[in-house]
Residue frames relative to the residue before (quaternion, step in Angstrom):
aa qw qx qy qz dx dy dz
X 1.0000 0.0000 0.0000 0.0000 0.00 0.00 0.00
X 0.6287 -0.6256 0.3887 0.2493 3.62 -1.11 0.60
X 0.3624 -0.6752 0.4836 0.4229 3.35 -0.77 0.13
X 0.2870 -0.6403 0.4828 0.5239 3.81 -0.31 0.42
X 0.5593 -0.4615 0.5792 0.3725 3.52 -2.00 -0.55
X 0.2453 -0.7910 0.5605 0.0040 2.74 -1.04 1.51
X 0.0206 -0.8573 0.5017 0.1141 3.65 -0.15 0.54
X 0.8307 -0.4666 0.2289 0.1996 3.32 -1.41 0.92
X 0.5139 -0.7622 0.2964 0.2590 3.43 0.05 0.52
X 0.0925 -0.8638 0.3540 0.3465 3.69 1.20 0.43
X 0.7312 -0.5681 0.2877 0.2446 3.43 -1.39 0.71
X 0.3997 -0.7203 0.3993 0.4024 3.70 -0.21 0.66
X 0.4993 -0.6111 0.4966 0.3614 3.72 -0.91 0.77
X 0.2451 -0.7299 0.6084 0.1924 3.46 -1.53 0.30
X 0.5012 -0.5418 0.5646 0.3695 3.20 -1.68 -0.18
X 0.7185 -0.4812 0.2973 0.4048 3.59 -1.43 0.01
X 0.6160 0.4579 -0.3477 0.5385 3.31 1.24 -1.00
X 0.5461 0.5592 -0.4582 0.4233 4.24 0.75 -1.18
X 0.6855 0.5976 -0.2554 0.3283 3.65 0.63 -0.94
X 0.4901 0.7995 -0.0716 0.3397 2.74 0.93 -1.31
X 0.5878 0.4805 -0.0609 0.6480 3.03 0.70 -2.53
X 0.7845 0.3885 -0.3362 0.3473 3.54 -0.64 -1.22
X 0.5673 0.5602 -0.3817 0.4676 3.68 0.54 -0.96
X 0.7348 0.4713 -0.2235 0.4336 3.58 0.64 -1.62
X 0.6886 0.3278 -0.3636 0.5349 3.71 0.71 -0.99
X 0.4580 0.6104 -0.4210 0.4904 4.10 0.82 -0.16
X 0.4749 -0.6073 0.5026 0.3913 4.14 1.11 -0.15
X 0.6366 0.4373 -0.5355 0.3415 3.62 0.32 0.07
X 0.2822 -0.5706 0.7120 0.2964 4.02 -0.89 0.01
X 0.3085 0.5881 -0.6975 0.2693 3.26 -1.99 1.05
X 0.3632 -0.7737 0.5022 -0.1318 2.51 -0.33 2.11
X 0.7073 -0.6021 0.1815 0.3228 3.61 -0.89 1.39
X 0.8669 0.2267 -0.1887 0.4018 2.73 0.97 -1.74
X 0.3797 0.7029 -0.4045 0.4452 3.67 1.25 0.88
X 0.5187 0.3313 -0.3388 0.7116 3.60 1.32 -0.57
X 0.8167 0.3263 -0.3929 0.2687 4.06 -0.16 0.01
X 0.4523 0.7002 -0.2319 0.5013 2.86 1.70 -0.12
X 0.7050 0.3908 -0.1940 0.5592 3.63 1.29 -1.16
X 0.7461 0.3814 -0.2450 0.4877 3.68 1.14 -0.74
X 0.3929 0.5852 -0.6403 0.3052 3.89 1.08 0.60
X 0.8123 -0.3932 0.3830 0.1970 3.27 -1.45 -0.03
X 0.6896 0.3824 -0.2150 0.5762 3.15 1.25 -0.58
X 0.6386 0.4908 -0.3062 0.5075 3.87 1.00 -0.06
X 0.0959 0.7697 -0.6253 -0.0853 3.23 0.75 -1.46
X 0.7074 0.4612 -0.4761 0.2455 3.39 0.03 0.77
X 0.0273 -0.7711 0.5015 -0.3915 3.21 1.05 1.70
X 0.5852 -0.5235 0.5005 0.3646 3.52 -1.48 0.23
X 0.5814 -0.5352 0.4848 0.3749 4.04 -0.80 0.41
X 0.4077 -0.6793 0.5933 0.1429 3.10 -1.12 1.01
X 0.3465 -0.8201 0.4168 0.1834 3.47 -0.82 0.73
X 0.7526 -0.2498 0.1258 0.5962 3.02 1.71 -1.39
X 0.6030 -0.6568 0.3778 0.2496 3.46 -0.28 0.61
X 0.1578 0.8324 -0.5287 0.0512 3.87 -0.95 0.40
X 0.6207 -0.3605 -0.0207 0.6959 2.90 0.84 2.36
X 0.7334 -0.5690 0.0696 0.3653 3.65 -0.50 -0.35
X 0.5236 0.7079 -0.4274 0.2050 2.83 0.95 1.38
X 0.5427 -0.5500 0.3499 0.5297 4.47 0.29 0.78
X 0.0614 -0.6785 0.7229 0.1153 3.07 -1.13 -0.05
X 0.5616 -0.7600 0.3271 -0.0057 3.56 -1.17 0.84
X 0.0792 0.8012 -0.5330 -0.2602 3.55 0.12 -0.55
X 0.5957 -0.6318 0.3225 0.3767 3.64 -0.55 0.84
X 0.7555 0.4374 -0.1930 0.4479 3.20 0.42 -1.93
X 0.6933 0.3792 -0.3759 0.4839 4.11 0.56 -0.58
X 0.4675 0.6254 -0.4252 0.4577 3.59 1.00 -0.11
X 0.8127 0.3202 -0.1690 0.4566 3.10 0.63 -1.29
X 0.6614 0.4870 -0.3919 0.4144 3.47 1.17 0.17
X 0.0592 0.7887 -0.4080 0.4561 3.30 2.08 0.44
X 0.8928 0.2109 0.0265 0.3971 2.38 -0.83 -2.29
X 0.5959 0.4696 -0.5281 0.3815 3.67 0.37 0.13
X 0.6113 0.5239 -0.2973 0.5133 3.88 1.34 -1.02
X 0.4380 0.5423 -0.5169 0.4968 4.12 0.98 0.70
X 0.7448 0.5871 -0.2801 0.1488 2.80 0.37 -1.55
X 0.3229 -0.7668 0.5387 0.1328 4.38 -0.59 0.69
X 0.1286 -0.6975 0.6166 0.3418 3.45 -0.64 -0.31
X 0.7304 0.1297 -0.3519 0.5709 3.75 1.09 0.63
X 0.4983 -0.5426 0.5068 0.4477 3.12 -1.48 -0.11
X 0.3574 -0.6120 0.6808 0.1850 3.63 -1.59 0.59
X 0.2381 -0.6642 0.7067 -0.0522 3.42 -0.64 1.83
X 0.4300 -0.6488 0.6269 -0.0345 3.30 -1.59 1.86
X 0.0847 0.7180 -0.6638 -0.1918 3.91 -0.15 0.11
C-alpha cells in the first residue's frame, strides 16, 4: 500500500507585533511603531494581510519576512 501524501503543516499566522519579533530575531531591526506606521491606511505599504480576526491583521510569517528583506538597500538613499 502507498504511503499517503503528507503535506506540511502550514505556519501559524501572526499578529503585527508576533511579526515584528520574528522579522527582528530573523536579523532585520523594525521597530514597532515603524511596522505601524507603514501598515496605517494611508501608506499601505505594510506587509499583506493574510486574514483578519475581528479587527485584528493577521500575518503570514515567511511573506512578512520577505517584506522585510524587499526594504532592504545596499546604500542609503540621501534626500536633499
Amino acid at each position: 500500500m502507498p504511503d499517503p501524501i503528507v503535506s506540511p503543516a502550514p505556519k501559524p499566522l501572526l499578529t503585527r507585533e508576533e511579526l515584528r519579533k520574528y522579522i527582528n530575531d530573523q536579523g532585520i531591526p523594525l521597530g514597532a511603531s515603524t511596522l505601524d506606521k507603514l501598515c496605517m491606511p494611508s501608506c499601505y505599504q505594510g506587509p499583506e494581510v493574510e486574514a483578519w480576526w475581528g479587527p485584528r491583521p493577521l500575518y503570514d510569517p515567511e511573506r512578512g519576512l520577505q517584506w522585510a528583506k524587499g526594504r532592504l538597500t545596499k546604500t542609503r538613499i540621501r534626500k536633499s
